[in-house]
N, C-alpha and C positions, 0 to 999 in steps of 0.2 A: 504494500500500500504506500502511496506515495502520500509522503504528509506535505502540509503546510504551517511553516514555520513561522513561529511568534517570536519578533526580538522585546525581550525586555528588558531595558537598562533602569539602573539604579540610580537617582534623582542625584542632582550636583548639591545640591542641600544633605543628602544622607550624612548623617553623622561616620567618622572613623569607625571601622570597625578594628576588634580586637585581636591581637596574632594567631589567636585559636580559629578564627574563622578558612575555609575553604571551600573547595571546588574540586570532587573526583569525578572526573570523565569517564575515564578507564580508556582512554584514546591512545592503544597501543596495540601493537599486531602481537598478539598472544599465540605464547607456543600448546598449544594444545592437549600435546601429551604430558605437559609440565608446566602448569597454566595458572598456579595459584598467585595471587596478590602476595603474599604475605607482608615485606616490609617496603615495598616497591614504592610507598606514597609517604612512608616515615624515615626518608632519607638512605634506605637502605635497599635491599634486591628484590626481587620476585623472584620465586624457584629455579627460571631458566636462566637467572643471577644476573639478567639485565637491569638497570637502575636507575630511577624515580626521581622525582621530586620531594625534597623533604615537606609535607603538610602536613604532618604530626598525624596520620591517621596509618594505625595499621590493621591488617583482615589475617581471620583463621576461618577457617572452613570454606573460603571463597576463593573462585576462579576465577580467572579473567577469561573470555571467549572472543572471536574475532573470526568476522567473514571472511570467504574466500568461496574460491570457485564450486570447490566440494561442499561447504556449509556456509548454507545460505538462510538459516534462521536466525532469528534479532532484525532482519530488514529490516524494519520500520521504527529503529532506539531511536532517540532525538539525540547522540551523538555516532557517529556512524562506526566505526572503527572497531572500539570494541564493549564490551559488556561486563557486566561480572555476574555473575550464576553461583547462589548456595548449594552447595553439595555436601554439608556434612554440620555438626557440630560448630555453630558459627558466630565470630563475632565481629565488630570493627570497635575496636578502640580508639579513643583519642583522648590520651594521657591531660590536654591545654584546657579538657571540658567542652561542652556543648550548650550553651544557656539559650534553655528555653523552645527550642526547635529546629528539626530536623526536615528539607525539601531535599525528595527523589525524585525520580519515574518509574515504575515497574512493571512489569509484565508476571500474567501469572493465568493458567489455564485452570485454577483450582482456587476458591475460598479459601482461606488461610487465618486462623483466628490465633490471635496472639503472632502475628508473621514478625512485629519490629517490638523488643521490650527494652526501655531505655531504663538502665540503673546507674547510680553515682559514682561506684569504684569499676576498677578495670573489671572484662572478663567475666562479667554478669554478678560481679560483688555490690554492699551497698545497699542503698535502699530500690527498690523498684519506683520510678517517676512516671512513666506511664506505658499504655501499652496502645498501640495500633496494628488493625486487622485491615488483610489485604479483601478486596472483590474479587472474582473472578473476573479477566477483560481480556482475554486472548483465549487466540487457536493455542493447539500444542507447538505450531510454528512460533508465538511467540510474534508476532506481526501487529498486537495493540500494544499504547504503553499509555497509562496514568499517570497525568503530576500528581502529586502527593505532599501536605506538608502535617508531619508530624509536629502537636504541640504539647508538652510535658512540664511539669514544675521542676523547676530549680537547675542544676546541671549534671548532663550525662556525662562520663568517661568513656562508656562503653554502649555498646546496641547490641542484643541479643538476636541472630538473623534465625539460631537453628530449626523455630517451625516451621520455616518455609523451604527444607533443605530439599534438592530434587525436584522443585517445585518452582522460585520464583527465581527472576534475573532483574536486575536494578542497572539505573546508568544515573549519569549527573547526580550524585548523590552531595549534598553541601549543608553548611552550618547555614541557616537564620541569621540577620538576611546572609543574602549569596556575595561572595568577595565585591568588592566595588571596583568597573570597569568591566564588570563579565557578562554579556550577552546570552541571557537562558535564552536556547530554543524551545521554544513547545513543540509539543502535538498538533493545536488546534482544540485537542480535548478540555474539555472543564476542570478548573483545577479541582481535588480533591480537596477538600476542609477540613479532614477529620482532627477532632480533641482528643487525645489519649484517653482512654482510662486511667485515671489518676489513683495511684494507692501508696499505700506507705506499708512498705514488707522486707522485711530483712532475706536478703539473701538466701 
């Protein structure tokens, strides 16, 4: 499906935002057989020991995926290149904290309840701050994607991805607001709204 792309820029009045804030694409030709993120976006490698940007965010349980000739599902991510896909026991940390909210896109051929749980210590330690549920919006192709803005009290370290393992794929994924200077693309689709469930639960 061929989308039509939304620029939205961030007002010249925005206030600074903090060093904790970013922007992960995943816009990188991922080797497949060996395709996980791991510290690729926290200054360090991804598995196939190529190397990132440091934006204080690192992933376990997550791959990163990228078109080509033979796999040609994610067509339609609002950043083209590449993806990242939960496959296992999952998390993304960010050590600098996350205050107040998290915008994605996602793709997902399956309802997913409890898909994203933001908690305040690394690796799903802490209190639990809130929890957000995917819709189903896609073929098994993986050919819709949903903005999404996750909102939670106080600040995450960490995002809990493991319910959606085998299940969902994310792209653009960024701190509230989105870095200043950086052009989101949409879908065209309606942004999603959702408020977490809010609770307070020890680890």
């Amino acid at each position: 499906m061929k989308f039509q792309f939304l620029a939205l820029a961030m007002l010249a009045s925005s206030p600074a935002f903090a060093s904790g804030n970013f922007l992960v694409d995943f816009e990188k030709n991922w080797d497949y057989a060996n395709g996980d993120v791991a510290e690729y976006y926290n200054g360090g490698t991804a598995a196939d020991g190529s190397a990132g940007p440091n934006l204080g965010v690192s992933f376990s349980g997550i791959s990163g995926l990228s078109n080509d000739a033979d796999f040609t599902y994610y067509s339609g991510a609002p950043s083209a290149t590449g993806v990242a896909y939960v496959y296992d026991t999952a998390f993304m940390n960010v050590a600098g904290g996350v205050s107040g909210g998290l915008q994605f896109f996602y793709s997902s051929p399956e309802a997913v309840a409890g898909a994203i749980k933001a908690y305040s210590g690394l690796n799903g330690s802490g209190d639990l701050l809130g929890v957000f549920d995917f819709a189903a919006n896609s073929s098994a192709a993986y050919d819709q994607w949903s903005q999404a803005l996750f909102s939670f009290a106080g600040t995450a370290q960490s995002f809990d991805l493991s319910a959606g393992a085998n299940i969902v794929a994310l792209d653009n994924v960024s701190s509230v607001p989105v870095p200043a200077g950086f052009w989101l693309l949409g879908s065209g689709l309606a942004m999603v709204g959702a408020i977490g469930r809010r609770g307070k639960a020890a680890a």
